[in-house]
N, C-alpha and C positions, 0 to 999 in steps of 0.2 A: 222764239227768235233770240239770238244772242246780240248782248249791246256791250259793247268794251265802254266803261266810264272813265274817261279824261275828266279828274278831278279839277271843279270851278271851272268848268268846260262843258262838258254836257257828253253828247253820246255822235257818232259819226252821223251826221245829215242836221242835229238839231244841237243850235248850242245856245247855252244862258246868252241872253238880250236878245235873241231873237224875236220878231212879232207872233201874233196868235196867225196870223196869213202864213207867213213865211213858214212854220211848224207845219200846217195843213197842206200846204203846195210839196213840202218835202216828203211828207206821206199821203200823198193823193192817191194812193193805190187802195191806201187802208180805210173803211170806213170809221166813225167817231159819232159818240155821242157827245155830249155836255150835262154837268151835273156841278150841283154846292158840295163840297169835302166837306165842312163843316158851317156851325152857326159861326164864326167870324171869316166865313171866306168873303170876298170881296168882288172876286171875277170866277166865274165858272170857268171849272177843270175839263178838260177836253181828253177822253175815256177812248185809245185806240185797242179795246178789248180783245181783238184775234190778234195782237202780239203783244199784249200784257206791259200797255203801258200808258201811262195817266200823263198828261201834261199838264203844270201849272202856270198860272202866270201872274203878275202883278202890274198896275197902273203905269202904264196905260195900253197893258196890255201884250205885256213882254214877258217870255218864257222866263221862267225864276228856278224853277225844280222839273225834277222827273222822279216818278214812283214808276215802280218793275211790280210789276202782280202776276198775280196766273202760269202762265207760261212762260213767261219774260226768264230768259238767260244772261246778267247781267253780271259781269267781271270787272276785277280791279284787279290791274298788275297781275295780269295771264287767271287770277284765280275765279274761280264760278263762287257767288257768294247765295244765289237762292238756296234753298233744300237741303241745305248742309246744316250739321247740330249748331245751334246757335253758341254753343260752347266752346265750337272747335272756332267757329269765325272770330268769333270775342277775343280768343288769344292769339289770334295770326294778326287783327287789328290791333290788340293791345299792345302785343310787340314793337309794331310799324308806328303806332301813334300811343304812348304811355298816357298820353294827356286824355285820350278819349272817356268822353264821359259816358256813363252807366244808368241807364235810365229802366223803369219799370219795363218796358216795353223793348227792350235793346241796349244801343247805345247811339252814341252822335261821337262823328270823326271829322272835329274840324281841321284835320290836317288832311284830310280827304273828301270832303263834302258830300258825307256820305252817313247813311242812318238804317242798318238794319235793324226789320221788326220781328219782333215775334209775338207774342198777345199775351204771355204771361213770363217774358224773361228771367225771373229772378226765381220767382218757383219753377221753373220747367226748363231748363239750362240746354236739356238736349234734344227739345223742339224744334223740328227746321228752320229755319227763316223762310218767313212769308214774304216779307217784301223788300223792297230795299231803298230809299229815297234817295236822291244825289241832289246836292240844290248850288246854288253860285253865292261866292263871297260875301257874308255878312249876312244869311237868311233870315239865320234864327233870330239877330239881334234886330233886322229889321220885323220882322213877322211879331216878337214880342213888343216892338213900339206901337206898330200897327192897330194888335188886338185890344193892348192900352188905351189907345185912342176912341176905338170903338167904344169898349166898356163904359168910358168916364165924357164918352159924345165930344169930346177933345175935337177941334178940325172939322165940326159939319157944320 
């Protein structure tokens, strides 16, 4: 399924601060599982598998991110960013965002909120991209407070 990304916006039908209700009513067609992303998730991710797309959310329960998997056709400014060498994407983003950073595993575009993966970026440059996360205004820096907090029992 193709999803055009409105950067710090979300995708046509579902957008950041939406509820977990309001996400599931917009794709009632699709069925969904739930699943933990990881040990510091917090709320379970909501997996719409037969169009290759994860919804996340945070307290109390408001869409925060969206990950593209599978099948997911997901663009930015007309471009398709799945399945393309991770090397060609890196520099059509690094052009549009110089600042984006370089991570093991891809990069992070906060001037697009937006994070393609690949699973071994740095040694395998011209691996497709696997997936692609889009999240809203201030993720990362909130999601690194967060996990903080958890680690050091901060806040319970």
């Amino acid at each position: 399924m193709k999803f055009a990304i409105e950067p710090y916006v979300g995708i046509e039908g579902i957008k950041f601060g939406m509820t977990r209700d309001a996400v599931r009513n917009a794709l009632a067609s699709v069925k969904f599982s739930t699943f933990m992303k990881g040990p510091y998730s917090t709320f379970p991710t909501d997996a719409f598998s037969e169009i290759g797309l994860h919804v996340y959310y945070k307290a109390p329960g408001i869409c925060s991110a969206l990950e593209f998997v599978l099948s997911a056709e997901p663009t930015l400014l007309g471009r398709q960013l799945m399945g393309v060498p991770f090397s060609e994407l890196r520099s059509w983003l690094l052009a549009l965002d110089p600042s984006a950073e370089l991570i093991g595993t891809g990069l992070i575009s906060r001037k697009f909120g937006i994070s393609p993966y690949v699973m071994d970026a740095f040694r395998h440059p011209e691996d497709p991209v696997e997936s692609v996360y889009a999240f809203e205004e201030g993720h990362y820096e909130s999601k690194a407070l967060e996990i903080s907090r958890i680690k050091t029992g901060a806040g319970s």
